[in-house]
DSSP file (Angstrom, degrees, kcal/mol; ACC not computed):
  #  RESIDUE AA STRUCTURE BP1 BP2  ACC     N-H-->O    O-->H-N    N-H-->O    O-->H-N    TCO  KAPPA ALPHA  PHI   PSI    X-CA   Y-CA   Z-CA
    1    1 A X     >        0   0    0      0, 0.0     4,-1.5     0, 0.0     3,-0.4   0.000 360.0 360.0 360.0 -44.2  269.9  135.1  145.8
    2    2 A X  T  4  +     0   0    0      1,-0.2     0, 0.0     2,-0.2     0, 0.0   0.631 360.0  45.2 -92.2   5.2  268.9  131.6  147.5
    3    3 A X  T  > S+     0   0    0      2,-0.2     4,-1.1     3,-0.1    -1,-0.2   0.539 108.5  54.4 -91.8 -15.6  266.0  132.8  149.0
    4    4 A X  H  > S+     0   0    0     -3,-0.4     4,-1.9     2,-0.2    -2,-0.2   0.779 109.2  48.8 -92.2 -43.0  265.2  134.4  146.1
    5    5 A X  H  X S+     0   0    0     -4,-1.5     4,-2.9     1,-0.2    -2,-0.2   0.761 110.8  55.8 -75.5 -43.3  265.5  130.8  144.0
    6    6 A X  H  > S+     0   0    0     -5,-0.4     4,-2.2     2,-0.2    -1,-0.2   0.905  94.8  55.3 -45.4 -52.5  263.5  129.3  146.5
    7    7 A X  H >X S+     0   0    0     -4,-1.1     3,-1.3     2,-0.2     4,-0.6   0.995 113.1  52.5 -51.5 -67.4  260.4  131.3  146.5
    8    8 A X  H >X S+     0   0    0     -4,-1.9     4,-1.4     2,-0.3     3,-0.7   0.703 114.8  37.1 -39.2 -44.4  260.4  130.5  142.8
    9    9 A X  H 3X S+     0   0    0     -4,-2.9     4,-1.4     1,-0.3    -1,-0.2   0.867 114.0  55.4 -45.7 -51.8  260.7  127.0  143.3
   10   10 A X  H << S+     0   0    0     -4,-2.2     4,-0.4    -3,-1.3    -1,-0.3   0.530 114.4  40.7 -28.2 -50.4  258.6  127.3  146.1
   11   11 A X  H <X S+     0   0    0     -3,-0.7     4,-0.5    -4,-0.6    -1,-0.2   0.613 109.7  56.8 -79.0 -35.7  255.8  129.0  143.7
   12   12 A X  H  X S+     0   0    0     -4,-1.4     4,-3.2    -5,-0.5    -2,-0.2   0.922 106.6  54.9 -76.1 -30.5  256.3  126.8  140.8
   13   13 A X  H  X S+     0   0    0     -4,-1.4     4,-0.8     1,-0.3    -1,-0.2   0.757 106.7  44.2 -68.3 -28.9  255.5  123.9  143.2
   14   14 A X  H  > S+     0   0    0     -4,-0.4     4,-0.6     2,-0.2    -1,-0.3   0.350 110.9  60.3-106.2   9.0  252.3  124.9  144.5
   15   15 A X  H  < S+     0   0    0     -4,-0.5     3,-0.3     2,-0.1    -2,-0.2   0.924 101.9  50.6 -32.1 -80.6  251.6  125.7  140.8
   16   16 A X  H >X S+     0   0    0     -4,-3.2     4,-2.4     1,-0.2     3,-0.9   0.765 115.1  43.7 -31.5 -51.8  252.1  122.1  139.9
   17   17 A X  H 3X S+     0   0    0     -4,-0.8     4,-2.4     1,-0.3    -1,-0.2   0.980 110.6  50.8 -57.5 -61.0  249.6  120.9  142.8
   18   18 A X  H 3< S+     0   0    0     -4,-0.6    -1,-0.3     2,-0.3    -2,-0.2  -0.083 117.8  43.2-115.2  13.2  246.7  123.5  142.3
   19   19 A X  H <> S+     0   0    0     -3,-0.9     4,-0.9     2,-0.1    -1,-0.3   0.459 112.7  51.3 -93.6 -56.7  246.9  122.4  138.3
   20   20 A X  H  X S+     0   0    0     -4,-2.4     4,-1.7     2,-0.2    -2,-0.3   0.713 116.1  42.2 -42.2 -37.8  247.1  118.7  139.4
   21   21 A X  H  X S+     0   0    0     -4,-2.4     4,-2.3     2,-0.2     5,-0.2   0.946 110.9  56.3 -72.2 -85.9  243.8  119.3  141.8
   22   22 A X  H  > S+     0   0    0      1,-0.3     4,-1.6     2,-0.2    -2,-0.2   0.516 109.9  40.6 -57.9 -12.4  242.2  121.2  139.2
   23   23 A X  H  X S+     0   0    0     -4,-0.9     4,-1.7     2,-0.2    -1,-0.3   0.944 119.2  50.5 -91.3 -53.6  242.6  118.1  136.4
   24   24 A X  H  < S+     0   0    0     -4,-1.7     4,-0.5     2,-0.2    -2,-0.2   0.739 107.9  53.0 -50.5 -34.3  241.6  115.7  139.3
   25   25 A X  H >X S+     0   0    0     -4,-2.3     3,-3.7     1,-0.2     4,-0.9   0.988 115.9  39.0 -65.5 -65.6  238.5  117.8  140.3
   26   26 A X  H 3< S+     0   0    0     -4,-1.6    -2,-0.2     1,-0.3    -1,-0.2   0.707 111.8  51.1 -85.9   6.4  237.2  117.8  137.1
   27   27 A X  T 3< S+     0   0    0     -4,-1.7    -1,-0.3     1,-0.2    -2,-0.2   0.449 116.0  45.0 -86.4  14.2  237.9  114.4  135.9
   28   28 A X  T <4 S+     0   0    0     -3,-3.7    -2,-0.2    -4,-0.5    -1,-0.2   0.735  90.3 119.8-101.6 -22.5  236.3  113.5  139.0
   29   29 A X     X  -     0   0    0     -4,-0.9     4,-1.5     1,-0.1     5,-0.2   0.271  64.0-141.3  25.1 109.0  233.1  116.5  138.1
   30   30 A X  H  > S+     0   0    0      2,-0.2     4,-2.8     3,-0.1     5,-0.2   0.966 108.8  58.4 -63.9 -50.2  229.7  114.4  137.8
   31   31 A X  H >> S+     0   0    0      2,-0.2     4,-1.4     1,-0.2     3,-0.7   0.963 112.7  37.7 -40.2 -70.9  229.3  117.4  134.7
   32   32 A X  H 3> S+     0   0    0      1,-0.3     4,-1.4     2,-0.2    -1,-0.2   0.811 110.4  55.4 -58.7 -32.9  232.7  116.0  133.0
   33   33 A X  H 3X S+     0   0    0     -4,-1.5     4,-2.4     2,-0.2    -1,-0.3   0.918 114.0  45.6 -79.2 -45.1  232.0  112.3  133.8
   34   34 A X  H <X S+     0   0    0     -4,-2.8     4,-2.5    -3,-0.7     5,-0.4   0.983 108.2  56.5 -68.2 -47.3  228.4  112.9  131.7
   35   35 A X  H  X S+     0   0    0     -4,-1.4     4,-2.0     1,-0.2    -1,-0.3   0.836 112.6  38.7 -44.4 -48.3  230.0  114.8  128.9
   36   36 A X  H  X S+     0   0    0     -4,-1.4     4,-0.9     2,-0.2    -1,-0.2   0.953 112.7  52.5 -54.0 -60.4  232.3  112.0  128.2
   37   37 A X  H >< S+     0   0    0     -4,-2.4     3,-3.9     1,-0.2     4,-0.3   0.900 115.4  47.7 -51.9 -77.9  229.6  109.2  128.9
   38   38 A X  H >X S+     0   0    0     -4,-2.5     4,-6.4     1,-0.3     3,-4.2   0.794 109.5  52.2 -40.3 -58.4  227.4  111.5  126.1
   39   39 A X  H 3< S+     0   0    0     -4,-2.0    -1,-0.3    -5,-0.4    -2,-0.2   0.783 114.3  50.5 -54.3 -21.1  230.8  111.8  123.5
   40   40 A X  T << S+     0   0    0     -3,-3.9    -1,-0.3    -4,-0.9    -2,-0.2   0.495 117.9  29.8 -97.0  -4.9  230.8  108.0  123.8
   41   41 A X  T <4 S+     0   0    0     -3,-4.2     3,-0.3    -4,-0.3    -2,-0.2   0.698 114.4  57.0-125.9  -9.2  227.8  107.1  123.2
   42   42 A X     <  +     0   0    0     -4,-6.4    -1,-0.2    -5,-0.2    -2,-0.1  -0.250  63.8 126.9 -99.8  61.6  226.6  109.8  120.8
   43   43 A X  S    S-     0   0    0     -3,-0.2    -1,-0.2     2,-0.2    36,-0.2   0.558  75.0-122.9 -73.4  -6.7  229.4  109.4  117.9
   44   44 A X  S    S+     0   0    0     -3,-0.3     2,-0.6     1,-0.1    -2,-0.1   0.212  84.7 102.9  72.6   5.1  226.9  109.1  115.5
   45   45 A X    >>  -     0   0    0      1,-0.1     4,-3.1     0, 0.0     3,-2.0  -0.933  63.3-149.0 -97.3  92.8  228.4  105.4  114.2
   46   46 A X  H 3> S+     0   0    0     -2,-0.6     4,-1.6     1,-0.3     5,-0.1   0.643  92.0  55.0 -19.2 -50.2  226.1  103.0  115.7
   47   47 A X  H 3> S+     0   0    0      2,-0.2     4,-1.9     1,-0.1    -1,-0.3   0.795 115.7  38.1 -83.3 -14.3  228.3  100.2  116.1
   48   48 A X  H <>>S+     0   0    0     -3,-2.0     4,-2.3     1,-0.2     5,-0.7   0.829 110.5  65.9 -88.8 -17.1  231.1  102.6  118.4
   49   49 A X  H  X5S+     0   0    0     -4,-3.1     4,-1.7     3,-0.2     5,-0.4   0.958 113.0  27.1 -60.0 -47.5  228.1  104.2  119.9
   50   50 A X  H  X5S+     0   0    0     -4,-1.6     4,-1.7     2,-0.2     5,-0.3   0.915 124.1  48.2 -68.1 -46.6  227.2  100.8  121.5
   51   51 A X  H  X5S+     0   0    0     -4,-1.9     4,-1.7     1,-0.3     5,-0.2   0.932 127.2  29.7 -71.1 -42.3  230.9   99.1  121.8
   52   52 A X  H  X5S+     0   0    0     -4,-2.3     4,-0.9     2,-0.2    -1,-0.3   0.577 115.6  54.9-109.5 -16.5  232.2  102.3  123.3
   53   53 A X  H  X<S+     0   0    0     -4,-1.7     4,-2.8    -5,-0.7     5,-0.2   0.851 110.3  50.2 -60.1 -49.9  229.3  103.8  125.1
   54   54 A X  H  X S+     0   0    0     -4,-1.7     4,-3.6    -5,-0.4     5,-0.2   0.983 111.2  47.6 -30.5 -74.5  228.8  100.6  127.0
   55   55 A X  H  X S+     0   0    0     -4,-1.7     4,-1.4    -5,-0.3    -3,-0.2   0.982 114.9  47.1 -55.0 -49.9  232.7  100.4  128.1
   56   56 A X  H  X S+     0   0    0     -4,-0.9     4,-1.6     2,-0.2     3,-0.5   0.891 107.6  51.8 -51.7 -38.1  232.6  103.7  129.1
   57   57 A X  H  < S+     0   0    0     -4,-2.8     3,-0.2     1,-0.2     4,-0.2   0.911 120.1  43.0 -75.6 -45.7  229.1  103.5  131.1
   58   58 A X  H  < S+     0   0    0     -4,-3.6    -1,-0.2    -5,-0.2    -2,-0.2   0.438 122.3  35.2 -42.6 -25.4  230.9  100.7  132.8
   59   59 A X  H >X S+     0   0    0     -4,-1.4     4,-0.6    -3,-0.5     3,-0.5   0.495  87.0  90.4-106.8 -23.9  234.4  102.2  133.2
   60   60 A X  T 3< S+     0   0    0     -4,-1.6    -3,-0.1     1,-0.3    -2,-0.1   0.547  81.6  48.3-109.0  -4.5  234.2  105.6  133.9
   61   61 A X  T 34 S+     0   0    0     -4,-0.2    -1,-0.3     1,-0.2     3,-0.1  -0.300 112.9  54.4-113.1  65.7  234.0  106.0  137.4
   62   62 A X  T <4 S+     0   0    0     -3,-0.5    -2,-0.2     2,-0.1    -1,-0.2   0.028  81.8 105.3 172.9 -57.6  236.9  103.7  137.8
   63   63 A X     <  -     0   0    0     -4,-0.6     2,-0.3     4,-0.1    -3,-0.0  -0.050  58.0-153.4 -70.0 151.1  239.1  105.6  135.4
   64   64 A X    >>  -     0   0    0      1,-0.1     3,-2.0    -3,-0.1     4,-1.6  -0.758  43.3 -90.8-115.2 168.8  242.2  107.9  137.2
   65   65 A X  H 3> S+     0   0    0      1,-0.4     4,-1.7     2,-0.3    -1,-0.1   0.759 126.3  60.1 -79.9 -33.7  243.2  111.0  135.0
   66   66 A X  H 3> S+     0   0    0      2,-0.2     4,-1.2     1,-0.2    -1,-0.4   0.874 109.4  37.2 -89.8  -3.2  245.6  109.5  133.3
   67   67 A X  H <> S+     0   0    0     -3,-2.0     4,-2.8     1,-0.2    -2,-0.3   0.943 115.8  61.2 -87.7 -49.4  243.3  106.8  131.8
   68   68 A X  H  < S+     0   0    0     -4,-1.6    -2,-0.2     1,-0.3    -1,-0.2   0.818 106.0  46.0 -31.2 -39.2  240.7  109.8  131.6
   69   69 A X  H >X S+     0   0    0     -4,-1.7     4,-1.5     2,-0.2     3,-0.6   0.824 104.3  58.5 -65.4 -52.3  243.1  111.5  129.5
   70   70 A X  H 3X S+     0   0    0     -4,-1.2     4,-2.4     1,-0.3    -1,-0.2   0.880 110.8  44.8 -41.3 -57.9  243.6  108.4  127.4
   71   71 A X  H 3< S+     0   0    0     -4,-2.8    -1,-0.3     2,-0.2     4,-0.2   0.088 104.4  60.4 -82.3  46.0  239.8  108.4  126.7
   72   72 A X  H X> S+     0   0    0     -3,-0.6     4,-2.1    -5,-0.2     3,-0.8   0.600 104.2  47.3 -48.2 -91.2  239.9  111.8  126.1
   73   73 A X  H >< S+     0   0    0     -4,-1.5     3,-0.5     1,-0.2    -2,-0.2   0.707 119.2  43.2 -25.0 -59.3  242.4  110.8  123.3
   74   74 A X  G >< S+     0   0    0     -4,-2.4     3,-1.2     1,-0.3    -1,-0.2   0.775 105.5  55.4  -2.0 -82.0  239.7  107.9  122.1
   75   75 A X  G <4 S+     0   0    0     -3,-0.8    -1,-0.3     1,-0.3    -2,-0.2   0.756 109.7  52.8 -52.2 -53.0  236.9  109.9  122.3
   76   76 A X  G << S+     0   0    0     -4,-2.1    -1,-0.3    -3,-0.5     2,-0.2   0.502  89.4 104.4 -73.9   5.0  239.3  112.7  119.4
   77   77 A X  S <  S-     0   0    0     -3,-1.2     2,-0.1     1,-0.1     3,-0.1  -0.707  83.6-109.6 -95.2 171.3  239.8  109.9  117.2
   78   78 A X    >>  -     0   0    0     -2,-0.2     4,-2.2     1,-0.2     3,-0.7  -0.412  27.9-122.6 -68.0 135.3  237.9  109.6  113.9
   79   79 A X  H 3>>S+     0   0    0      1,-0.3     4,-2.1     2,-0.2     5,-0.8   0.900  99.2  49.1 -66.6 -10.8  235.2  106.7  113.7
   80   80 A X  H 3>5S+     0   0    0      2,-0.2     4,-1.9     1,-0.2    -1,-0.3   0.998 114.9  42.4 -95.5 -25.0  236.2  104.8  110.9
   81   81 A X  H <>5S+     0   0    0     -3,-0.7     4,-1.3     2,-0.2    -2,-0.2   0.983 111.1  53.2 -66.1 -59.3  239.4  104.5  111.8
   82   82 A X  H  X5S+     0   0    0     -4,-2.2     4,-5.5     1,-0.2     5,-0.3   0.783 115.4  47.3 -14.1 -56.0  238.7  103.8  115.4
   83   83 A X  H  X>S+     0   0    0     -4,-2.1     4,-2.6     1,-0.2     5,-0.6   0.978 103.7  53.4 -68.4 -37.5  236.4  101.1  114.1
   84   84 A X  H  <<S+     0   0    0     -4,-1.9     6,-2.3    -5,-0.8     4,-0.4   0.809 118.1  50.0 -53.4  -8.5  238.8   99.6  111.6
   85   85 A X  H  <5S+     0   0    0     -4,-1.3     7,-0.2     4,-0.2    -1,-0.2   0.979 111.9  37.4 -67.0 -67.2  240.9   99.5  114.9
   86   86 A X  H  <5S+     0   0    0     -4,-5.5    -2,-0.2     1,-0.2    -3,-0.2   0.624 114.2  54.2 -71.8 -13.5  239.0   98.2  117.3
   87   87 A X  T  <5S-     0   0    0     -4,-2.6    -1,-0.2    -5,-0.3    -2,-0.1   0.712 109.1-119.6 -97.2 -22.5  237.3   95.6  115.0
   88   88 A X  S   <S+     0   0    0     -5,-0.6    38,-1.0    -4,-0.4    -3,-0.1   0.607  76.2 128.0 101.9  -9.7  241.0   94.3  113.9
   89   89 A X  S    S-     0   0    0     -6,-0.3     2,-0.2    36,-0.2    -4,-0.2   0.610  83.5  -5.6 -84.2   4.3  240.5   95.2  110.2
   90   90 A X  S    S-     0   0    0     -6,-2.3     2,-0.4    -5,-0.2    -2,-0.3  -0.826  92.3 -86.2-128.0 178.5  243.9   97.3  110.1
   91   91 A X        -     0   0    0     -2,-0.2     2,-0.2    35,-0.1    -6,-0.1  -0.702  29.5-123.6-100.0 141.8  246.3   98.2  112.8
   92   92 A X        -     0   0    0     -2,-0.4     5,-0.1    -7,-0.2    -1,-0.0  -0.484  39.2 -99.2 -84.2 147.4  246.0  100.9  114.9
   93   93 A X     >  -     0   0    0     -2,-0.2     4,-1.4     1,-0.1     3,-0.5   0.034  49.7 -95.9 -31.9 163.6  249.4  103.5  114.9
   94   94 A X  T  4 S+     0   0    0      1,-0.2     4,-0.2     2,-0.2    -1,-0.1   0.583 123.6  68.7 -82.1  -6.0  251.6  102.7  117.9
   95   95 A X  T  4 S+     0   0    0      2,-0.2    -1,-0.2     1,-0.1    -2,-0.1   0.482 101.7  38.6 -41.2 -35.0  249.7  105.5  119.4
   96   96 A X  T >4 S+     0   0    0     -3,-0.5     3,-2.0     2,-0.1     7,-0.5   0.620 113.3  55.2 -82.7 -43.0  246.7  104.1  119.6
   97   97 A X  T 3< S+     0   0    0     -4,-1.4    -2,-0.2     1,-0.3    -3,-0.1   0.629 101.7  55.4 -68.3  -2.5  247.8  100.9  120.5
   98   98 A X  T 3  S+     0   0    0     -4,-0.2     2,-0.5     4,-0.0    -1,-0.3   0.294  84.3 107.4-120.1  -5.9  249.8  102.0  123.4
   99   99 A X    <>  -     0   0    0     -3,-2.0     4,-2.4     1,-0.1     5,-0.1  -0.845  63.2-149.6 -96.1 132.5  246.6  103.7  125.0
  100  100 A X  T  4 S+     0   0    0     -2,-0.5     4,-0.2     1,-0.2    -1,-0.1   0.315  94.4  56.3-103.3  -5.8  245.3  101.8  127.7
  101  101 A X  T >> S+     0   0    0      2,-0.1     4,-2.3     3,-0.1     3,-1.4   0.876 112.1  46.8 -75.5 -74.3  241.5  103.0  127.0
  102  102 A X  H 3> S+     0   0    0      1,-0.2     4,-3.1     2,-0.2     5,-0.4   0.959 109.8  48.8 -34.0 -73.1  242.0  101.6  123.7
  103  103 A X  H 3X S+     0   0    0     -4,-2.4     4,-1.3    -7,-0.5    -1,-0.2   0.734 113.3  46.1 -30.1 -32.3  243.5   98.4  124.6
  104  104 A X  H <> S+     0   0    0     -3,-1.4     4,-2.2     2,-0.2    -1,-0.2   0.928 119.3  40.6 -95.8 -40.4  240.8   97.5  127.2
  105  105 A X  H >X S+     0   0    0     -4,-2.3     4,-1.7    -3,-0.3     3,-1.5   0.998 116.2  54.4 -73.5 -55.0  237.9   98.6  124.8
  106  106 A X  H 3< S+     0   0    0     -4,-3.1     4,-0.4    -5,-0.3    -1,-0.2   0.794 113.5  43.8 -25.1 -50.3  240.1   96.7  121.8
  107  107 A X  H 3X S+     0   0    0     -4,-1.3     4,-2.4    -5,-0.4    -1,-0.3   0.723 105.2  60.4 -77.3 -28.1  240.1   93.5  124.1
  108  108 A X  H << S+     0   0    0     -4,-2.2    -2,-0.2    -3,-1.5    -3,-0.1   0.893 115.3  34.5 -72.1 -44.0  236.3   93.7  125.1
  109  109 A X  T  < S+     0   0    0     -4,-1.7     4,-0.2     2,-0.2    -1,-0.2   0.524 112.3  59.8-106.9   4.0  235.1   93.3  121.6
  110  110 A X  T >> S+     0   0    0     -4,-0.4     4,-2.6    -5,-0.4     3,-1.5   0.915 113.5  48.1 -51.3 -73.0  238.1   90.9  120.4
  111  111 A X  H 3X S+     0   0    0     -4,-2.4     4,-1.0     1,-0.3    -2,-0.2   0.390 107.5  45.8 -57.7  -2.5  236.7   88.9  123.0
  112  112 A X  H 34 S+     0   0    0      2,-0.1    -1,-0.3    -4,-0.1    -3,-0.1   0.441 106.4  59.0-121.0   5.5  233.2   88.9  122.4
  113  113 A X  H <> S+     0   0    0     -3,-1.5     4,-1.2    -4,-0.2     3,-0.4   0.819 106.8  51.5 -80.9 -36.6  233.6   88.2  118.8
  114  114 A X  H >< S+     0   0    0     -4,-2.6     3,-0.8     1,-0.2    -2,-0.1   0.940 112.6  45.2 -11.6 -77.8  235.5   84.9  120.0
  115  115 A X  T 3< S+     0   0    0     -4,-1.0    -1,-0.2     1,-0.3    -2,-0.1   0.394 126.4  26.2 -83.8  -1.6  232.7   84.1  122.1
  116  116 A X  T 34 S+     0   0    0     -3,-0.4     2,-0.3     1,-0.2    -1,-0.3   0.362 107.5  47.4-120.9   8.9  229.8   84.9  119.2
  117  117 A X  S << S-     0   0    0     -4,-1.2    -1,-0.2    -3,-0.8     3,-0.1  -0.988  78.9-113.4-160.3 134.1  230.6   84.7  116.0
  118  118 A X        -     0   0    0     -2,-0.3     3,-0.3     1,-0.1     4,-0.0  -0.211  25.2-119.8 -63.3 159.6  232.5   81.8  114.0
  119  119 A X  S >  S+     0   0    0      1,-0.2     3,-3.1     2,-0.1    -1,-0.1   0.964 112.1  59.3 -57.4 -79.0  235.9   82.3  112.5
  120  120 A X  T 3  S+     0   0    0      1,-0.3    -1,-0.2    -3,-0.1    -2,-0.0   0.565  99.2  51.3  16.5 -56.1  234.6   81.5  109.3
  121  121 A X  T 3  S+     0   0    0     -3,-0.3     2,-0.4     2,-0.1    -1,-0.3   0.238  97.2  95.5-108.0  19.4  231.8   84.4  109.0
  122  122 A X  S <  S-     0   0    0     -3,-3.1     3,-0.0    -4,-0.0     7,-0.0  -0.853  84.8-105.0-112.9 156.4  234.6   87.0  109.9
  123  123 A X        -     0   0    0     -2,-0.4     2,-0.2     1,-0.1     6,-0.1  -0.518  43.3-105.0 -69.3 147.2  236.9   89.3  107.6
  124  124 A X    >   -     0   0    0      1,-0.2     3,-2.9     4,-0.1    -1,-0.1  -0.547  57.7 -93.7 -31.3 108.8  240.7   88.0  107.3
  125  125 A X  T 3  S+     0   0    0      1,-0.3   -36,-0.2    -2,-0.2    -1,-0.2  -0.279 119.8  38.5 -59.6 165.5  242.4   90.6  109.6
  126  126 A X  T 3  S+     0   0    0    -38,-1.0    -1,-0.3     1,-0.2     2,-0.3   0.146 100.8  91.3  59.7  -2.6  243.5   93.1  107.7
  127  127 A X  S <  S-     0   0    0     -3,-2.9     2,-0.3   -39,-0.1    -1,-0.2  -0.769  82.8 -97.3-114.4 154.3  240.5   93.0  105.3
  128  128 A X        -     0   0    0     -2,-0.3    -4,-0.1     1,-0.1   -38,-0.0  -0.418  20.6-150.3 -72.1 138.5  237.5   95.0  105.7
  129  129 A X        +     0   0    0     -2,-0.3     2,-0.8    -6,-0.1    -1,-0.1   0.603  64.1 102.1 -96.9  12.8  234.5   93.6  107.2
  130  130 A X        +     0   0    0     16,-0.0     2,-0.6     0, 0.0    -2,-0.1  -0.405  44.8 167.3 -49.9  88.5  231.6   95.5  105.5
  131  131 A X        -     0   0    0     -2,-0.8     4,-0.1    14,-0.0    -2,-0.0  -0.901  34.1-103.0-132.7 131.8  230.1   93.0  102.8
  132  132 A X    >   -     0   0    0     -2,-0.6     3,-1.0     1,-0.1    14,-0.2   0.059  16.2-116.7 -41.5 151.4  226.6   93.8  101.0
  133  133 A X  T 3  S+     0   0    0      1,-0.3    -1,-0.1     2,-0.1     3,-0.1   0.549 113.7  31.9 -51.0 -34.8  223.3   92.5  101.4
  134  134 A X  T 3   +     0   0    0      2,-0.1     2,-0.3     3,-0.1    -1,-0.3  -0.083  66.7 126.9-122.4  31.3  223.3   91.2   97.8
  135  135 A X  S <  S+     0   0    0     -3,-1.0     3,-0.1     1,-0.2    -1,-0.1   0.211  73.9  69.1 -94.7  38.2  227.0   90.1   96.8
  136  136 A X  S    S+     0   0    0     -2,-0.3    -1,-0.2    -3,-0.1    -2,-0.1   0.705  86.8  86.4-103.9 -43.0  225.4   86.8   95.9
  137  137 A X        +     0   0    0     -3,-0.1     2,-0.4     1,-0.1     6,-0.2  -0.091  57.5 169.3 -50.4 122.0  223.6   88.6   92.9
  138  138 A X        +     0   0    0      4,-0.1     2,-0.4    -3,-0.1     6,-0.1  -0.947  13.8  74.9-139.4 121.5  225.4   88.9   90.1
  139  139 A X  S    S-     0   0    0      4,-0.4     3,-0.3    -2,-0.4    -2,-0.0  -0.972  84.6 -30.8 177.1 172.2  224.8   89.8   86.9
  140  140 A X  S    S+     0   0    0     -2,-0.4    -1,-0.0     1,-0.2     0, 0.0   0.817 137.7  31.1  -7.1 -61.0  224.2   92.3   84.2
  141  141 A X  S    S+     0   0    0      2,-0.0    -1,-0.2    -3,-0.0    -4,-0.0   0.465  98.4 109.4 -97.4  -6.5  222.4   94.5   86.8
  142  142 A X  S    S-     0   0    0     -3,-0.3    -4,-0.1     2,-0.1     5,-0.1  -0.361  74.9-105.9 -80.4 152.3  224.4   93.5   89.9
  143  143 A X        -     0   0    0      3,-0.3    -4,-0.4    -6,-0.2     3,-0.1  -0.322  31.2-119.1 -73.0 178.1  227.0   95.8   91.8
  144  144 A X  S    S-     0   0    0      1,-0.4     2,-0.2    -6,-0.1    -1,-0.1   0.334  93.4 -13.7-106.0 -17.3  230.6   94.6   91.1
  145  145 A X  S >  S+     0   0    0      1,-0.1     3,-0.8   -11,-0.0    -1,-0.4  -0.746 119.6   7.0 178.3 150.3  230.9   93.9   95.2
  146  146 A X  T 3  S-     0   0    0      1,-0.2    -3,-0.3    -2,-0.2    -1,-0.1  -0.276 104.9 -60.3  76.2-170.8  228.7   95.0   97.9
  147  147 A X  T 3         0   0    0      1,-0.2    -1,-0.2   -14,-0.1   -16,-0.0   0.320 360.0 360.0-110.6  20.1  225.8   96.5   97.5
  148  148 A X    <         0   0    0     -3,-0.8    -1,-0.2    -6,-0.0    -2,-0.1   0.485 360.0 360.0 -65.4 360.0  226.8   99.8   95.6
């Protein structure tokens, strides 16, 4: 009986390992590492394709699986929320916020709007920052905001 509880243990343990090598191989995989780079940079939103292809092309042979994992998670969210995340015009669930992929990409472009852009010519967090090309025209013929 306690040799018998052993093997199992004994089995389940070199289970655990030879899964744990197989997530480390391939998040270490030059193939995986491109696939990612690619998912970051091709989302088809221009502005997370740059903010988040960038950090990634910069980050990624750095990251240990569990931050791979985290941009894993990233990489599945939808862009327009992601951007309204990252850009600070709502707040992201505490799910997002607690991922340490997010946070560092969250912080990179926090910080480089500091360091470029006046307070002034930025949206009141919480408001969207999207404003039209014409919302000084107004009139008769003029959208009601934006450029709609």
């Amino acid at each position: 009986m306690v040799m018998g509880s052993f093997r199992n243990a004994a089995i389940n343990v070199v289970r655990v390992i030879n899964s744990n090598k197989a997530t480390i191989a391939a998040s270490t995989n030059p193939l995986h590492t491109l696939r990612l780079l690619y998912r970051s940079k091709q989302r088809g939103f221009l502005e997370l394709d740059l903010v988040l292809g960038k950090w990634v092309e910069d980050n990624i042979h750095s990251l240990d699986e569990i931050r791979i994992k985290a941009l894993i998670h990233v990489l599945d969210l939808e862009n327009p929320d992601l951007w309204k995340w990252i850009s600070g015009q709502e707040q992201p669930p505490e799910s997002v916020s607690t991922n340490p992929v997010f946070a560092a990409v969250r912080e990179r472009v926090m910080k480089n709007l500091d360091n470029h852009s006046a307070p002034e010519v930025r949206a009141t967090p919480g408001q969207p920052w999207v404003r039209g090309w014409d919302d000084i025209k107004k009139g008769q013929d003029g959208p009601v905001s934006g450029n709609q």
